[in-house]
N, C-alpha and C positions, 0 to 999 in steps of 0.2 A: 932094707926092710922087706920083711916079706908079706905079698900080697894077699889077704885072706879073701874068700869069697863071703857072700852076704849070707848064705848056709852054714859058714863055719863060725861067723858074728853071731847070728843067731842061736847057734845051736853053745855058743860060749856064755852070750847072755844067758838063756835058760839056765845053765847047768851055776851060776852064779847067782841069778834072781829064783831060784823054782819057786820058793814062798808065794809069790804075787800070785801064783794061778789059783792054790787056792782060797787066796785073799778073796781073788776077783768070783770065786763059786759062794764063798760065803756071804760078798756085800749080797749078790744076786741073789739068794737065800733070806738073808736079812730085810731086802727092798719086798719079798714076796710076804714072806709072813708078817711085813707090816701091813702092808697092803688087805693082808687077810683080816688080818686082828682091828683093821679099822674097819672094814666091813662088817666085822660082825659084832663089834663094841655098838654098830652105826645101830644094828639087825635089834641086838639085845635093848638098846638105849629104846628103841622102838616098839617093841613086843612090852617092857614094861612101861610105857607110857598108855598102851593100849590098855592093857591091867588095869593101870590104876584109871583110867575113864568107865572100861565097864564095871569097875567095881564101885566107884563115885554117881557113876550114872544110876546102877543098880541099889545104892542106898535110899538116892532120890526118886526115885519109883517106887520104892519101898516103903519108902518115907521111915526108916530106919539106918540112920547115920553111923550108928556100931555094928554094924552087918559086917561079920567076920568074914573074911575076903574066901576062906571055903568054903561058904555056905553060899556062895551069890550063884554058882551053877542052880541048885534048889530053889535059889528066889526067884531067876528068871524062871525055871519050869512053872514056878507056880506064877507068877505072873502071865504066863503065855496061857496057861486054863483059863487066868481070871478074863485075859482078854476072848478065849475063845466060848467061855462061858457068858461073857455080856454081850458077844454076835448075836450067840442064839439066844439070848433074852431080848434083846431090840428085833430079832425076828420075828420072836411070838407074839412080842409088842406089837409091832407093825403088821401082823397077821390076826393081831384081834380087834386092833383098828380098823383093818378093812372090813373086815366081818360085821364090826359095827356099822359101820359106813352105809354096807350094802343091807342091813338088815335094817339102817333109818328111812333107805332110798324103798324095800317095798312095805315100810309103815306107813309112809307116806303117801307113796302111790296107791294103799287097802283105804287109808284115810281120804284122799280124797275123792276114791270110788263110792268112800260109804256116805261123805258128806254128799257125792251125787246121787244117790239114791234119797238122801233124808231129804235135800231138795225136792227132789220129785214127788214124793210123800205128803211132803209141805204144798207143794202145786195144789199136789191132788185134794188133800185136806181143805186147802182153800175154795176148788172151785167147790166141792160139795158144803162148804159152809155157805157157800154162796148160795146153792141152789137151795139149801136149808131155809137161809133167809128170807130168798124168795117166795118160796112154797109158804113160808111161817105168814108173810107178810100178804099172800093171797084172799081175794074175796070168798068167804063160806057164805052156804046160804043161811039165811036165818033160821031159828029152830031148830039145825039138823041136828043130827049126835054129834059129840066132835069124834072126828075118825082120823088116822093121821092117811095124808096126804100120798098121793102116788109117789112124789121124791121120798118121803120118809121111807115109804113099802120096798121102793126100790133098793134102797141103803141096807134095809133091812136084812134084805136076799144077800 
């Protein structure tokens, strides 16, 4: 018998088996693009799951349950006005609130300047009633004229 070397074994398999090399490029072909095709079944499975929430989400904001899935771009837009149009109404709100607020604080404070002065008014009212009464309630001499009184003269000026 004669003795082959492992290069010449080799090179006799190949030229017997060639098929399997490309067998073995295709499994490797086959293992990638499945690989691929479940990633992006995983990708697609996921993007339309995402759809149908903002489009389910978007009805119920809407509170329109037959919201055709191309119109929900437009209903958010007009949702995002409506929210940025009710900022600035709770702003103006809140800014006419204050306005209020500070216009009850110097009502208040004009009121209770002017109820101090009507007190004052009131003192003063008083003590001149008083002197009234006293003067009224003073000794005239008899027979005179009646004339009114130095407090009354006073008041008078």
């Amino acid at each position: 018998m004669i003795s082959m070397s492992a290069g010449a074994i080799a090179l006799k398999l190949l030229r017997r088996f060639w098929y399997v090399i490309p067998l073995i490029g295709l499994t490797i072909a086959l293992m990638i693009t499945r690989s691929t095709l479940e990633r992006r079944t995983e990708e697609r499975d996921n993007l339309q799951a995402f759809k149908t929430l903002v489009v389910t989400t978007t009805r119920e904001a809407a509170d329109n349950p037959r919201l055709a899935a191309e119109h929900v771009p437009a209903q958010i837009a007009a949702l995002g006005r409506s929210v940025v149009a009710l900022r600035d109404g709770l702003n103006r709100c809140n800014a006419s609130a204050r306005a209020a607020a500070e216009n009850d604080a110097r009502r208040q404070i004009a009121a209770q300047e002017a109820l101090r002065a009507a007190q004052a008014r009131a003192q003063a009212t008083q003590g001149l009633v008083g002197r009234l009464r006293s003067s009224a309630a003073a000794e005239r001499p008899a027979g005179a004229a009646c004339e009114p009184s130095e407090t009354v003269r006073e008041i008078w000026r």
